[in-house]
MILO-618017 format. One record per residue (C-alpha): residue in one letter; x, y, z. Coordinates in steps of 0.05 Angstrom, whole numbers, padded with zeros to 5 digits, always signed. Layout:
aXYZ...
//
This chain:
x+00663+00637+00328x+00632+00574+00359x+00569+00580+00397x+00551+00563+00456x+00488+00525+00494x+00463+00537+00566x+00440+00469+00609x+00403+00486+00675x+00374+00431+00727x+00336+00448+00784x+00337+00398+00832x+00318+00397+00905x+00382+00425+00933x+00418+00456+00879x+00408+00494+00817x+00461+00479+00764x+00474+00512+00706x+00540+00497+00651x+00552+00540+00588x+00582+00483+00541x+00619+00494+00473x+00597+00464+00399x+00645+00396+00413x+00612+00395+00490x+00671+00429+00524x+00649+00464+00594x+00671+00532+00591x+00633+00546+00655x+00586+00514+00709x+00563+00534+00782x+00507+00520+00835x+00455+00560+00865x+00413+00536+00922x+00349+00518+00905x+00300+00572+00940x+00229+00559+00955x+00207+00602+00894x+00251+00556+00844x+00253+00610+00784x+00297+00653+00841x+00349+00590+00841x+00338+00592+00761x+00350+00670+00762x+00412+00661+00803x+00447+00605+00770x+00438+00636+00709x+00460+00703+00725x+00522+00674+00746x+00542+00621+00689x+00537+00677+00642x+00580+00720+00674x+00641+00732+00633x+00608+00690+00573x+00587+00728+00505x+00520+00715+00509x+00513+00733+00429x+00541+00662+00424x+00484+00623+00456x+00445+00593+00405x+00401+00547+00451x+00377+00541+00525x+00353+00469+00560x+00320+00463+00622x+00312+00407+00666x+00262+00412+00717x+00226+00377+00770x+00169+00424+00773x+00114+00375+00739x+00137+00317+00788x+00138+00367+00859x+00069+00391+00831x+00043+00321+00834x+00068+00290+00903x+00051+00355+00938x-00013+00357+00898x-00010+00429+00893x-00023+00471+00832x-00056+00420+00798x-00111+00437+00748x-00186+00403+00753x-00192+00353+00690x-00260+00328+00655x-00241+00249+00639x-00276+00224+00577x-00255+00153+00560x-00282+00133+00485x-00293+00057+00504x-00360+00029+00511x-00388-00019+00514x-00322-00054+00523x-00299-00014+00589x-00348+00000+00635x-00324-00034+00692x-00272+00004+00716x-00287+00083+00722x-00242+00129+00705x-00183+00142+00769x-00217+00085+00807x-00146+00070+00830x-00119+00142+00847x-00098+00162+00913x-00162+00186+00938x-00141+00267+00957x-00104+00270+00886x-00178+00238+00850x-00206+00289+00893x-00173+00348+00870x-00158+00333+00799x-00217+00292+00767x-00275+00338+00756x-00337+00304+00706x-00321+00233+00683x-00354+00190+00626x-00347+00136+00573x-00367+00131+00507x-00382+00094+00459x-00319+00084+00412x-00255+00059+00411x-00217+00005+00367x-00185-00058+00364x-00109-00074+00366x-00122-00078+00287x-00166-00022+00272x-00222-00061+00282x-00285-00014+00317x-00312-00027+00379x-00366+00018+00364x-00379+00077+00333x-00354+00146+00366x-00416+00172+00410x-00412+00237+00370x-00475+00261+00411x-00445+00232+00478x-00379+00267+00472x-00412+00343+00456x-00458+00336+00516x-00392+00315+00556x-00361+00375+00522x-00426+00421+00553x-00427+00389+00621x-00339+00414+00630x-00364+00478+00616x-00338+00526+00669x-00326+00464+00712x-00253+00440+00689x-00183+00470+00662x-00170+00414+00612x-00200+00348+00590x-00164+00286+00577x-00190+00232+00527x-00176+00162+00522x-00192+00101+00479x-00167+00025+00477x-00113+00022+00427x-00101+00092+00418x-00034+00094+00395x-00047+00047+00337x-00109+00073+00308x-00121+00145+00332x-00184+00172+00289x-00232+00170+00345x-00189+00213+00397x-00178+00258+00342x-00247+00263+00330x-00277+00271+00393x-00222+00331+00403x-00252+00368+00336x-00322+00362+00376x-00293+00386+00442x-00265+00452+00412x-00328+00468+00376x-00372+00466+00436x-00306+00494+00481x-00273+00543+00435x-00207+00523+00391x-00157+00550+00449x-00190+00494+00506x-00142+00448+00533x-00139+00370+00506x-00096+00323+00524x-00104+00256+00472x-00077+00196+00502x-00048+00171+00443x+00006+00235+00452x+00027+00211+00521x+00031+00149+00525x+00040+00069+00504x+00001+00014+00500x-00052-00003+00565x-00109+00036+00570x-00114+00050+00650x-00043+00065+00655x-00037+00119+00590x-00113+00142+00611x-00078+00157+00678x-00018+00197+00644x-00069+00236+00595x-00101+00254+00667x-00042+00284+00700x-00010+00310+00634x-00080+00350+00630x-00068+00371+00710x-00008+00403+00690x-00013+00440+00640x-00019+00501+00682x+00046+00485+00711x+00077+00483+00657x+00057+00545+00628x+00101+00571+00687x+00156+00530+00678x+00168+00554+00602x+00144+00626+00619x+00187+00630+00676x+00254+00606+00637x+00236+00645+00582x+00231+00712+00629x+00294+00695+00661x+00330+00681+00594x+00305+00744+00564x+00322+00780+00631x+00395+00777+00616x+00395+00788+00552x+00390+00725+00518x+00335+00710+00466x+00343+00635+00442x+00302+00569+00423x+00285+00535+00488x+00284+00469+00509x+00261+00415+00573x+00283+00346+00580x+00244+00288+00577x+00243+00232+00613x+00281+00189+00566x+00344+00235+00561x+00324+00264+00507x+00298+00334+00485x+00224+00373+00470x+00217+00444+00456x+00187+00495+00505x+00124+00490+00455x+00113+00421+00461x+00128+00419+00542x+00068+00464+00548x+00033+00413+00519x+00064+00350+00552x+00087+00369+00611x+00081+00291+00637x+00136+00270+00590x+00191+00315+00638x+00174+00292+00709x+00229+00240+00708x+00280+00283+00679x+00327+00303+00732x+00357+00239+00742x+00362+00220+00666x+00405+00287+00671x+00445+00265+00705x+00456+00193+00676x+00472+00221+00598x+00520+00273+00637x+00556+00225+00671x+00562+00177+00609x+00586+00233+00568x+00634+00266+00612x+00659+00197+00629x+00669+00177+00565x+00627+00109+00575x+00569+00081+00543x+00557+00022+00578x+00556+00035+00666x+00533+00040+00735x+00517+00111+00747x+00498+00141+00820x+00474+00213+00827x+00486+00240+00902x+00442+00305+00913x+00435+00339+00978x+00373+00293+00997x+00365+00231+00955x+00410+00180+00916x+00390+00150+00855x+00426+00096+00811x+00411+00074+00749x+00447+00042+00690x+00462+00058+00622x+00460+00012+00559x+00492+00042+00484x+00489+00112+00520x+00424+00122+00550x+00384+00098+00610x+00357+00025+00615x+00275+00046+00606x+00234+00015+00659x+00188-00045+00637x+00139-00039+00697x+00085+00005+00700x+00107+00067+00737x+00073+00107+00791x+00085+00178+00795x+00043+00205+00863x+00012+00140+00873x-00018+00140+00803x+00005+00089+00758x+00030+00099+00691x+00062+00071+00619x+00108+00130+00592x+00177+00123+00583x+00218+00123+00648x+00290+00109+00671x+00300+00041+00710x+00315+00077+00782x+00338+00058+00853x+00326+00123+00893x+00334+00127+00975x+00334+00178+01016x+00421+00190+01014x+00442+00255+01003x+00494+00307+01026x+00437+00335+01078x+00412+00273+01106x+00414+00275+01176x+00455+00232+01235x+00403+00233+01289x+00435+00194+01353x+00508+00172+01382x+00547+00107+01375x+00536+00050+01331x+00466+00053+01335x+00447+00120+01299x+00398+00131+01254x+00412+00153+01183x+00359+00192+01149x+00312+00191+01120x+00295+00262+01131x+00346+00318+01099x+00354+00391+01111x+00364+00392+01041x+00381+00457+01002x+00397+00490+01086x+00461+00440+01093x+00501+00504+01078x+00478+00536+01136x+00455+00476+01176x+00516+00435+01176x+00559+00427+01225x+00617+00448+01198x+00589+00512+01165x+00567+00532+01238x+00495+00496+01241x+00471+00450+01301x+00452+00396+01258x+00494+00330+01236x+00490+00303+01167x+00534+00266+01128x+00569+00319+01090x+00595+00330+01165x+00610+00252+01159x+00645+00267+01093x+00683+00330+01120x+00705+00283+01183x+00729+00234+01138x+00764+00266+01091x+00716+00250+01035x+00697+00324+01024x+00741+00380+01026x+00738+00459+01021x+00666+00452+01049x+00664+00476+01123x+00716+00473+01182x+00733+00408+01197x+00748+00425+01276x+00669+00437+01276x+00663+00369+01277x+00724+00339+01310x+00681+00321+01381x+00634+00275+01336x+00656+00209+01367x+00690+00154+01322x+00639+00103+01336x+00579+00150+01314x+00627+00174+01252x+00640+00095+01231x+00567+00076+01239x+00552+00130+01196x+00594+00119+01136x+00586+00040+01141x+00509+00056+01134x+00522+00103+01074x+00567+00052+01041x+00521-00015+01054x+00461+00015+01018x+00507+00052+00959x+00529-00027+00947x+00469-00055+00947x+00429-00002+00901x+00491-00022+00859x+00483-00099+00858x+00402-00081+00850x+00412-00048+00788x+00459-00100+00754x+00430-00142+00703x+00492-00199+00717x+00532-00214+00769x+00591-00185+00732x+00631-00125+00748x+00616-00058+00718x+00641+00011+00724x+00607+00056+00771x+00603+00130+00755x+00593+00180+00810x+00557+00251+00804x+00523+00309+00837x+00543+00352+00892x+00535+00294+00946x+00582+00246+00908x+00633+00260+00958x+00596+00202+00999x+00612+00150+00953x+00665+00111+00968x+00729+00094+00922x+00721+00025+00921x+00651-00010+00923x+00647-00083+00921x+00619-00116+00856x+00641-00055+00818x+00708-00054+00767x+00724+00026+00786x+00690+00086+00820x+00694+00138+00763x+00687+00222+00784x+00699+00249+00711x+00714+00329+00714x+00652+00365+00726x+00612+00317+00763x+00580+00354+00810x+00550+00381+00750x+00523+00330+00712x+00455+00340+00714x+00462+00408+00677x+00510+00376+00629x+00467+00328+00607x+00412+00378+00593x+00463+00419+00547x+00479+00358+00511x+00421+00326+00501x+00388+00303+00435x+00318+00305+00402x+00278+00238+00396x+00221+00201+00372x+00181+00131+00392x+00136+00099+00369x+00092+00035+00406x+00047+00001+00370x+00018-00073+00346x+00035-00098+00273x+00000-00162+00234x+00062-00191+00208x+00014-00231+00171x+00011-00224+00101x+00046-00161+00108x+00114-00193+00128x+00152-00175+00190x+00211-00135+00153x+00157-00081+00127x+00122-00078+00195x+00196-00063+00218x+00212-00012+00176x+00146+00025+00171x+00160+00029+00253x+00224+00058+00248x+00203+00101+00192x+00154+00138+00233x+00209+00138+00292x+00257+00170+00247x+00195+00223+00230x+00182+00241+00298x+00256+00248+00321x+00261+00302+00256x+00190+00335+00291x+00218+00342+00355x+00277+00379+00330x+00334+00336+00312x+00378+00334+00243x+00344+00289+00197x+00416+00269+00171x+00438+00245+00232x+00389+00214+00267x+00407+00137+00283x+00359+00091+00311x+00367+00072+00383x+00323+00005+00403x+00288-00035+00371x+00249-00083+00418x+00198-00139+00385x+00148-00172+00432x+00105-00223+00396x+00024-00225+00418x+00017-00301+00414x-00052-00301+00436x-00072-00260+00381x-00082-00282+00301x-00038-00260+00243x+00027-00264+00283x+00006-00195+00316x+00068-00163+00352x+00079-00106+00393x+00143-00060+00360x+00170-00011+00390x+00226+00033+00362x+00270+00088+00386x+00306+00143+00347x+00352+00199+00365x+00394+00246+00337x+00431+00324+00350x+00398+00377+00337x+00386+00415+00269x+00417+00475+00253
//
């Protein structure tokens, strides 16, 4: 008897959920609306995915959520975070947040320092760790914060200082206290991985609900399995480890939705557009997975250095709204989101959007009665659609990397507003289950590991560097879960430091691979 694995995605108007089989079969999907209290559009898809299905034969559950992210634009539920940054005197300049949005620094950033500590790109010392500094830090968070985050220049290449100052934070806070070390979060560039350790620390809270919340609803039906999220990369963490780095999932939803749509398609190498019921996003994917940002990357105004898909989003979506007559309407960018099965037109509501558009058209079918919307007038409907179908092209041409034709692949449950032929594209590609994607890519999704860091190639020789990098890859893809006989290295990307001695050079390596047994 094969088993079985359960991929949920909540995203802003829908709640998918799949049940897929050991060779990534669907044997059953649906979507719930996504409620105000998320864990009841959790709940619900859930309860109905299942139904029919032996749950005895789920083995694993993956979640894909965009809790963490929400939490952070709306600035709500956000924990209050002691900043210690182990840096003097190198980095005394710039305070800790200086360049945060000023109500997040507000209610986030509690008691801020730095230190003396730190290192080099080669494990040189800046100075020696403030051991006194960092326990009096430690006494003035007391009763003051939820977390603290630490940070140090070159963290992720020579770590024993962050470590350190942690070991003297839980013996003046208690074992149990919250840390976030930078060198966990994120890459290279101090400001922008202190900034991740920050939020990371914010929500940690959150994500405490997150894992206890799928975990109650798994267990509610009956179902008691190993739990995973999604991180940004595609990729998978366990429930454990998403407690403890939540700011590695808030781009998940639409790298869902991208390893979905590759797999479903059958394609490695494509265009891929995900439609929801309030924003578009496009992306593209290179040997399988998404093409990773190289900017810094600002998540709520803050800017950041983690690993994120290379994105076009605008405000498209099955809900967006036609405000206006003629060929002069406006288009967005607001959404009645999650009520466009109530608020539509054609499902009896007093509001236009472009699912009504769709419906009109005959792009969508099976969704409303199309007589709802038959006194729309043409010039309104064409102004509409030729809107919808200018900015899917040029988010398309965006994205490209040449000016040669690729395949586009179209997903989510607002796909219907892509059109069949989109110029600079070779085909417009819907593979079965599309509308589901997101969830599919959660359920297929494999453990990973990365490492970012600066090697001398000098004396040591570049082909060692190399290979102690993709050794410790390799290690931390078999940590996070996946089957140390089958994980394959992904990227391998080389940039040399001229301005530095010894031939220094940054490496950064990739690997991924299925899970264990």
């Amino acid at each position: 008897m094969s088993t079985l694995r359960i991929g949920i995605d909540v995203g802003g108007t829908n709640t998918d959920a799949v049940v897929v089989d050991g060779p990534g079969t669907v044997v059953a999907s649906t979507k719930a609306a996504t409620t105000p209290d998320p864990f009841d559009g959790i709940t619900s898809a859930l309860e109905q995915v299942i139904a029919g299905v032996d749950v005895r034969r789920i083995t694993r559950a993956m979640l894909g959520t965009t809790h963490p992210a929400n939490a952070i634009i709306q600035r709500r539920e956000l924990g209050r975070v002691g900043v210690i940054r182990l840096a003097a005197p190198s980095s005394l300049a710039v305070r800790p947040g200086a360049a945060w949005p000023k109500e997040l620094h507000e209610t986030v950033i509690g008691p801020s320092a730095i230190v003396g500590g730190g290192f080099e790109y080669d494990g040189t010392v800046i100075a020696p760790l403030d051991v006194e500094a960092v326990a009096k830090f430690a006494a003035q968070c007391a009763g003051q914060v939820s977390a603290i985050a630490v940070s140090s220049p070159f963290a992720p290449a020579s770590n024993e200082h962050e470590l350190r100052a942690a070991e003297l934070l839980a013996a003046e806070l208690g074992p149990d206290f919250p840390v976030s070390l930078s060198h966990q979060v994120g890459s290279l560039g101090l400001l922008e991985r202190e900034n991740a350790t920050i939020l990371n620390a914010a929500l940690l809270g959150v994500a405490r609900r997150v894992v206890n919340g799928f975990h109650s609803a798994l267990t509610g039906h009956g179902i008691e399995v190993e739990s995973y999220l999604t991180q940004n990369d595609g990729t998978l963490m366990t429930a454990n480890e998403a407690v403890r780095f939540p700011i590695l999932t808030v781009g998940s939803g639409p790298t869902n939705s991208m390893r979905g749509a590759c797999a479903l398609a059958g394609l490695s190498d494509a265009l891929v557009i995900d439609v929801g019921g309030t924003s578009a996003d496009v992306g593209i994917l290179v040997d399988g997975f998404p093409r990773e940002s190289s900017a810094a990357v600002e998540v709520g105004g803050v800017r950041t250095n983690f690993r994120m898909p290379d994105l076009i989003s605008i405000g498209l979506g099955g809900g967006t709204t036609v405000q206006g007559s003629g060929p002069d309407v406006q288009v967005g960018p607001a959404s009645v989101g999650y009520r466009v099965v109530s608020d539509a037109l054609v499902r009896g509501g007093s509001t236009l959007t472009l699912s009504d558009i769709s419906v009109r058209t005959g792009r969508l079918h099976g969704f409303g009665d199309p007589t709802l919307v038959s006194g729309v007038d043409e010039a309104t409907v064409d102004a509409a659609l030729a809107w919808t179908d200018q900015q899917i092209q040029i988010m398309s041409e965006r994205m490209k990397a040449s000016r040669a034709a690729m395949p586009l692949i179209a997903v989510g449950g607002g796909s219907h507003l892509v059109p069949d032929t989109v110029p600079g594209v070779s085909e417009v590609i819907r593979p079965a289950n599309h509308a589901v994607a997101n969830a599919f890519g959660a359920a297929i999704a494999e453990a990973s590991g990365a490492v970012d860091r600066v090697y001398r190639y000098e004396p040591r020789g570049r082909e060692s560097c190399v290979e102690d990098a993709v050794r410790l890859a390799t290690e931390a893809a078999v940590r996070a879960g996946a089957d140390a006989k089958r994980v394959r290295i992904t990227s391998v990307v080389e940039v040399p430091l001229s301005y530095l001695p010894g031939k220094a050079c940054r490496v950064q390596v990739k690997a991924a691979g299925p899970l264990g047994a």
